[in-house]
N, C-alpha and C positions, 0 to 999 in steps of 0.2 A: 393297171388302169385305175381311176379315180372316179369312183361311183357314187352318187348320192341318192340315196329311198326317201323317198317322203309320203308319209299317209295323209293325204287331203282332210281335211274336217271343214264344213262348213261353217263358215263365220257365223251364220245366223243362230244356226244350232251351239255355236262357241258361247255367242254371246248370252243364249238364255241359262245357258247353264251356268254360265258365271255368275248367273242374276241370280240364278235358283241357291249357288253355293253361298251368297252374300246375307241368302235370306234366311232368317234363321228361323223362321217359321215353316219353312218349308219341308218336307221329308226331299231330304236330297238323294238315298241311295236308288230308287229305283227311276225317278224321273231325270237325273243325270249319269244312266247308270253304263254307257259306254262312252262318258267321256272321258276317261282317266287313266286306264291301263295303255299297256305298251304295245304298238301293232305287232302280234304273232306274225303273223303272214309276212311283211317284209324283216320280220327280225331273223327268219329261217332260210328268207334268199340273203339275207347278208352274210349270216353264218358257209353259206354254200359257195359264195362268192371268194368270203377271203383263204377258203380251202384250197381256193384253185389262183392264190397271188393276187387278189383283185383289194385293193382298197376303198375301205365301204365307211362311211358316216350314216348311220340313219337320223332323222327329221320329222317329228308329231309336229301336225299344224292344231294340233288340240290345245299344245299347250307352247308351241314356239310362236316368236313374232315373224310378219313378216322379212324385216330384215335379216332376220337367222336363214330363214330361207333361200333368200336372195346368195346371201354368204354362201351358204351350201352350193349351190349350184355354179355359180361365178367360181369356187374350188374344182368343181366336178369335170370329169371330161363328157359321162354321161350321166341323165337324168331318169331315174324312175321313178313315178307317182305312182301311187295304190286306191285305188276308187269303189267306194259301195257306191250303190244308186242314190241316197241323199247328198252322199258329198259331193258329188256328178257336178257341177256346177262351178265350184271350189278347181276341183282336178284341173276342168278348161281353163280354170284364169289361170291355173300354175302351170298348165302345159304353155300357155300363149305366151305367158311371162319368160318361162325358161328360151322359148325358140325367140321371141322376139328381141328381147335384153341381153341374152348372153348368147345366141346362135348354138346350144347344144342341141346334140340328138333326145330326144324323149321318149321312154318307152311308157307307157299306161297298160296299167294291168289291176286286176280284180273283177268283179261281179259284173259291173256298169260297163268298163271295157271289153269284158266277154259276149256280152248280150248285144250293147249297143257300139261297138266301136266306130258307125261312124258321125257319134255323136263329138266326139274330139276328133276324129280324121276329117272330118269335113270342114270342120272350123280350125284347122290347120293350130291345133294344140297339142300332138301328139307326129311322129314319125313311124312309128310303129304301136298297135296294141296286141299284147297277148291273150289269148283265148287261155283260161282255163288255168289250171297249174304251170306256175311260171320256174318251177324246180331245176327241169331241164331246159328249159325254153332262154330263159335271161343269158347263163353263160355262151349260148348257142349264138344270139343276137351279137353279147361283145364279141365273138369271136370274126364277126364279121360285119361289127358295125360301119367299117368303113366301103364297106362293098355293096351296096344295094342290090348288084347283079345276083348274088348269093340269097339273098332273101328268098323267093320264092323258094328257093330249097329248105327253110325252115317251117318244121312243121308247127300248127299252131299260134300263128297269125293274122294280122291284118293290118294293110297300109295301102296307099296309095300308087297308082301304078295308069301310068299314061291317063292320070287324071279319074281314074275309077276306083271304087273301092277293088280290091284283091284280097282273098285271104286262101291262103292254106288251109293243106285237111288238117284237121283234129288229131292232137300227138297224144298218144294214149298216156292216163294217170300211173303216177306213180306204183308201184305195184310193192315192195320195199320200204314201208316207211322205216325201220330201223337203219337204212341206209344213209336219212337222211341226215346232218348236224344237228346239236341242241341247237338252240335257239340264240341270238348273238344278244345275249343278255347284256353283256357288259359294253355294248356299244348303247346304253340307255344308262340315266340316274335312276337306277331304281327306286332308291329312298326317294328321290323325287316326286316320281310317281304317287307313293305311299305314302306321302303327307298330305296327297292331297285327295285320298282316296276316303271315304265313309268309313269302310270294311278294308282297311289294309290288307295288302296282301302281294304276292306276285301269281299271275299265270302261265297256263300251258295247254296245251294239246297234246294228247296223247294219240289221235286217232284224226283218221280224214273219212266223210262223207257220211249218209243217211241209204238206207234203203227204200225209206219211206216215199211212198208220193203225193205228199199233201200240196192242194193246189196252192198256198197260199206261200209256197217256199221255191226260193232262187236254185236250182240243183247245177247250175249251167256249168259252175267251177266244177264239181266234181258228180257226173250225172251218177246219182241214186246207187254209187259202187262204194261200200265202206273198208277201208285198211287201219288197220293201227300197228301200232309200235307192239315189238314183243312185252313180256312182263319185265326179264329183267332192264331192258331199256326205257322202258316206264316206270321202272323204280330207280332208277339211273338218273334220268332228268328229274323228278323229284328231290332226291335224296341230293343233288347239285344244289336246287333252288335253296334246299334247307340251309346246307354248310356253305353255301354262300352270302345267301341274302339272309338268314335266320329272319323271316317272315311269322305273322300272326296266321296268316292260313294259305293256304294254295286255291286258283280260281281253276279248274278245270273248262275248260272252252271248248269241249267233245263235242259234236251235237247231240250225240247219245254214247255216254259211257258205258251204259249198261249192255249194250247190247248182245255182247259175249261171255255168258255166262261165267263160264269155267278161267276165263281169262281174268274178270273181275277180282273172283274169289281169290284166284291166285297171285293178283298184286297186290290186296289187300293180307293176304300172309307170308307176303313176302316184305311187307313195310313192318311187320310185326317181327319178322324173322329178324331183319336188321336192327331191331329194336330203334326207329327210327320213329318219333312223336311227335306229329305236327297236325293240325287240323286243316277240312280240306271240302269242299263244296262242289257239286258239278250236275249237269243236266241232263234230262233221261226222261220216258216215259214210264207212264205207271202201269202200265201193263206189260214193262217186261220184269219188274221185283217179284222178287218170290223170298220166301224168311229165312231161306240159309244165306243167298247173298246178303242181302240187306244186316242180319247179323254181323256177316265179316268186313260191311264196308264200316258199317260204327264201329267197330274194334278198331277198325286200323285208322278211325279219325275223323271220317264223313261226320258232318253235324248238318247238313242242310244239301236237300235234294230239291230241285226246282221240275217240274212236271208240264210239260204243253200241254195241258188241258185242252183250251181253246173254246169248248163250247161243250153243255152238259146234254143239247140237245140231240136225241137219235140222228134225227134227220139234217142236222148240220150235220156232224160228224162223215154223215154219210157223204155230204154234200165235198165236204173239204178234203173226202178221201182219206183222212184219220187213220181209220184202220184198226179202231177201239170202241169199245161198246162202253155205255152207263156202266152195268154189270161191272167189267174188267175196267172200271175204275174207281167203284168202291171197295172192288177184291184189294185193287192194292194197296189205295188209300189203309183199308183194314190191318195190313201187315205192317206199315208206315207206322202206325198207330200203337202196335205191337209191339213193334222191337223200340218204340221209343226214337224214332228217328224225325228230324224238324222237316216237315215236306211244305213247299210254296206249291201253287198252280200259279199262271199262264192261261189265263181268259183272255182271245180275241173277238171281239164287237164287230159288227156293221158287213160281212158277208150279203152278199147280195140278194140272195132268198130270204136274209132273215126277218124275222116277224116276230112279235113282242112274245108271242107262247115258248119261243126258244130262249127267250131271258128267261123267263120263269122256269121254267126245266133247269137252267142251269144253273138255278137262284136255290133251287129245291136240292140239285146234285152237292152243291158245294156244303149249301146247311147241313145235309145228308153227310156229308165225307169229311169235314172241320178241318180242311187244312189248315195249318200255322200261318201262311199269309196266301193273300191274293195279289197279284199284278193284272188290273183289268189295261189293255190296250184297246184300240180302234187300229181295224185293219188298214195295212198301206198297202196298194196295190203293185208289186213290183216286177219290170220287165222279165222278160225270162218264164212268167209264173203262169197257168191257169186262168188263177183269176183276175190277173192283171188282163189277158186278152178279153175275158168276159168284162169287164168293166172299160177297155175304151171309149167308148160313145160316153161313158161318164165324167172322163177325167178334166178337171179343171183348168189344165193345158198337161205338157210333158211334164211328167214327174221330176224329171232328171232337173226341170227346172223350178221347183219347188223350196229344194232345202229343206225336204220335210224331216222330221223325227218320230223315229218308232215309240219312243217315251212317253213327248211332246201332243204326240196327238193332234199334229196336222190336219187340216180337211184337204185333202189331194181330189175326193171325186164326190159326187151329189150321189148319195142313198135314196135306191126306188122308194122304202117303205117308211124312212125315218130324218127327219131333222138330224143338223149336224149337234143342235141342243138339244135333243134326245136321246141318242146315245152318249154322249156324257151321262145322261139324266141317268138312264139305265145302265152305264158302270160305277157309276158311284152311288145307286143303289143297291148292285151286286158287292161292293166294298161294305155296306154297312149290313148288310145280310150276312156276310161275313164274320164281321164283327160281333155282330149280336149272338151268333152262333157259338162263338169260338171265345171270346174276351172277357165273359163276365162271369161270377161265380162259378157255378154250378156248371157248366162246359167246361170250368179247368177242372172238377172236383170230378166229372166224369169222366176225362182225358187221365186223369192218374187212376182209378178203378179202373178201368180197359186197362192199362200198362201193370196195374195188381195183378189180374185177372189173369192176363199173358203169362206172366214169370212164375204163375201157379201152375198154368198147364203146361208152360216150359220151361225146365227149371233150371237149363242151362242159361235162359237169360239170367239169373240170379248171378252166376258166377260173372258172365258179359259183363253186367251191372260194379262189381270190385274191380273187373282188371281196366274198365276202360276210367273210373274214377282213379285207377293206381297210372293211369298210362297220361290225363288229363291234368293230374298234378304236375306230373312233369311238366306237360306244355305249358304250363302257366307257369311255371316257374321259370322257366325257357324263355315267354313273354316279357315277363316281369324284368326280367336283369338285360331286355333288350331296347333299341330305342323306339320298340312302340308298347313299352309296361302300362301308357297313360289309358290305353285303351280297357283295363280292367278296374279303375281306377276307383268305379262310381257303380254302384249295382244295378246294372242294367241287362237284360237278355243283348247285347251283343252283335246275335250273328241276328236277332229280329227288329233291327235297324230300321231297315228298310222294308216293313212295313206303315203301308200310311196312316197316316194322324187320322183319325177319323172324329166326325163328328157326326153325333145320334139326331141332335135337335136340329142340323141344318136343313 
């Protein structure tokens, strides 16, 4: 059978980023910062699909034209769109286009289809949406696309049925990630990709879910249950992306890589065992480092850890259900510091309790902790979430029909306590407090004494210190003789890119 995936993107959001990429004033990595890689999520049902004989083309509306589109699907015998909640809007013209234009079946699946399916089923843009992990669900669908009677026997559903919504129970997640294929890389240009990326690179996931229950997150695809891949299968798809793509670094797209200690430690020496030198980025809380992992993931190449922060304030934290205190976020910030490792925070604004005393705590935490950069956002309210339900009454209209951006900074809902120009006002005054903290003399002069200071009371950092300089030349050397050498071209930090341009006097 003849399948086409396509991941929706919002034109609106297409088009500011293209404006953002043209500008060259602009900090583009973090305000264009999920416009550019290749969708995970259906590159992993494709891989599963042509396992089982199915022929699969995937489709970015990120960066295809319409008419690519159209092509695709006019090919297809069936259609699969992919939809977060911004692109929600996007997904219904591509569902409405495919059934109306070319008469195929459409499946919809992702966040927005899980939560809201009968935001496309009612507007007769979709035939079916999947709830949840579509791993086993998709080959289930073709196996009986032509039979509607059979539907109800799939679990993990919703469609239309004597003119009502219908859905089936909930088909339990994955349990085996090692089971599942790498990822169908080579149905994408990756160099494509990579030229047009700030931070070249390829991605991956190594793991599914969160335990966490912070209100301000979608858990609906995979409720609050985490699995990942073994070690040696996560140094498998790694050590793939290398000898294939010979990339400038690896994006990990965990939502928390760290979470498994001993499991960390041990694909971090097991990238060393292979002697395999590639640099490598990924996301995590700062309350689950501790100094012996954090050691082993710089050895084996981490240069930049990103942190949810989200708010420096007690009583947010509490609020958003966190699950982190001040305290255990300077403890780690402290070890970050230590071993010499590049850590970003993740500041969300505009919660609904919030009041100007929790900028300032958070204003105070950050000065306090000197991470390497800041990403302040403004909260988007999203279905599925807490405090999406606590913020109804406020919302601007449906989200879904917004086109917002998590980067972008959308106004999707009216803040009880604050202008929508006042939180700007107060993240881009948490950016130059930041700044001020962290950017000028005497903050760099005491960021290398603390890393003195470390490697005296620890003296194996000393040694860290030679073998990851002997392991870094490699990679740059690696780089150099690759087609993205031009990226070390000019002496610049690099992987600190994508922090913003700031301005003290504005």
């Amino acid at each position: 059978m003849k399948v086409v995936l396509i991941y929706a993107k919002s034109q609106a959001i297409r088009q500011l980023a293209a404006k953002i990429f043209a500008d060259q004033s602009q900090t583009k990595g973090e305000l264009a910062r999920d416009e550019i890689y290749p969708p995970l999520g259906i590159s992993i049902l494709a891989a599963e699909l042509e396992e089982i004989g199915h022929e699969v083309r995937l489709l970015d509306d990120s960066i295809r034209e319409l008419d690519e589109l159209r092509a695709g699907m006019e090919w297809s015998d069936v259609i699969g769109i992919s939809s977060l909640t911004p692109n929600a809007r996007r997904a219904r013209e591509l569902g409405k286009l495919a059934k109306e234009e070319f008469g195929k079946l459409v499946i919809l699946g992702g966040p927005h289809p899980t939560t809201n399916p009968e935001f496309f089923l009612e507007a007769d843009a979709a035939d079916i949406c999947v709830q949840g992990e579509g791993d086993e669900i998709l080959p289930e669908i073709l196996e009986h696309w032509k039979s509607p009677e059979k539907w109800p026997e799939i679990q993990g559903i919703t469609f239309m049925k004597d003119g009502e919504l219908f859905a089936t129970p909930r088909r339990p997640l994955v349990k085996d990630i090692d089971a599942l294929p790498l990822p169908a890389y080579h149905l994408w240009d990756i160099p494509e990709y990579m030229r047009l990326m700030v931070n070249p690179g390829v991605t991956a996931i190594t793991s599914r879910g969160c335990p966490y229950a912070c209100t301000f997150c979608d858990a609906e695809m995979t409720p609050r249950q985490y699995r990942s891949m073994s070690v040696d299968k996560t140094v498998d798809l790694l050590e793939h992306i290398m000898r294939t793509y010979n990339p400038p670094q690896i994006i990990l797209f965990d939502d928390l890589f760290t979470i498994q200690r001993k499991r960390v430690i041990a694909i971090c020496k097991e990238i060393i065992r292979r002697d395999l030198y590639f640099e490598w980025i990924c996301e995590s809380r700062v309350d689950t480092m501790d100094f012996e992992m954090l050691r082993w993931m710089k050895k084996a190449g981490c240069v930049k850890i990103a942190y949810g922060l989200e708010s420096g304030s007690p009583d947010m934290l509490v609020t958003m259900k966190k699950g982190v205190t001040p305290d255990k976020v300077r403890a780690g910030s402290k070890v970050n510091r230590q071993v010499g490792m590049y850590f970003k925070f993740f500041v969300l604004y505009g919660f609904p309790s919030e009041q100007k005393k929790d900028h300032v705590i958070t204003e105070e935490l950050v000065r306090e902790t000197r991470p390497d950069s800041v990403c302040v956002a403004l909260l988007q309210p999203i279905p599925g979430t807490e405090v999406y339900e606590e913020l109804k009454p406020r919302l601007l209209q449906d989200v879904a029909e917004i086109e917002f951006h998590y980067w972008h900074s959308t106004e999707t809902f009216k803040h009880p306590n604050f202008t929508y120009e006042e939180l700007h006002e107060a993240r881009d005054r948490l950016i130059k407090v930041h700044h001020a903290a962290t950017k000028s003399l005497m903050p760099r002069v005491r960021r290398k004494l603390e890393r003195a200071v470390a490697m005296l009371l620890h003296p194996e950092l000393i040694g860290d210190w030679f073998e990851i300089r002997r392991r870094r030349a490699r990679h740059l050397k690696r780089v150099a003789n690759s087609d993205w050498g031009y990226i070390y071209e000019e002496e610049k930090d690099f992987v600190a890119q994508q922090v913003p341009t700031v301005n003290m006097n504005a």
